[in-house]
C-alpha positions, 0 to 999 in steps of 0.5 A: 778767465780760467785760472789753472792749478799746478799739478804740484800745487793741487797734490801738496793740497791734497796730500794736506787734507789727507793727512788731516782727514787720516789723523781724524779718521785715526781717533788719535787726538794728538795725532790730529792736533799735530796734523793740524797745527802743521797744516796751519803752520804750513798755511802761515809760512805761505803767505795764503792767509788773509790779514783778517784770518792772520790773528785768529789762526795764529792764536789757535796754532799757539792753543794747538801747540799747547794741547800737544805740549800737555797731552806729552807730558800727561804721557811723560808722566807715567814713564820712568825715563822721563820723570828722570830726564825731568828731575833737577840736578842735585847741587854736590856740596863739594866741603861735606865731612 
């Protein structure tokens, strides 16, 4: 039995692996993590991945979302407005002389 493939579902699949083989081809690590912790996530939502694969990819979506979080704030870290969104609120001592 042949099984047929929506034409929706077929162009939501390749416009996946476009973005993930655009990301890649960019050279921009960040650029790819996020394309593919989307692709992963997306994968999740849907309900296409196996039970044996479940923990797996649900662990490297967790590794992927951290590896983005620290390339941010490696960039943060040289920019003056965002040190400054960063930095704690002094407490006003209200009863100063």
């Amino acid at each position: 039995m042949v099984t047929r493939t929506s034409k929706t579902t077929r162009s939501k699949t390749a416009s996946r692996s476009r973005r993930v083989s655009n990301a890649a081809a960019s050279g921009d690590r960040r650029r790819l993590l996020v394309a593919m912790r989307n692709l992963i996530a997306e994968k999740l939502d849907e309900g296409s991945i196996s039970s044996r694969d479940l923990a797996s990819l649900t662990k490297r979506l967790a590794d992927i979302s951290a590896e983005i979080e620290a390339i941010d704030k490696a960039s943060n870290e040289h920019d003056p407005a965002m040190q400054a969104l960063d930095t704690e609120d002094e407490r006003l001592n209200e009863h100063e002389d």
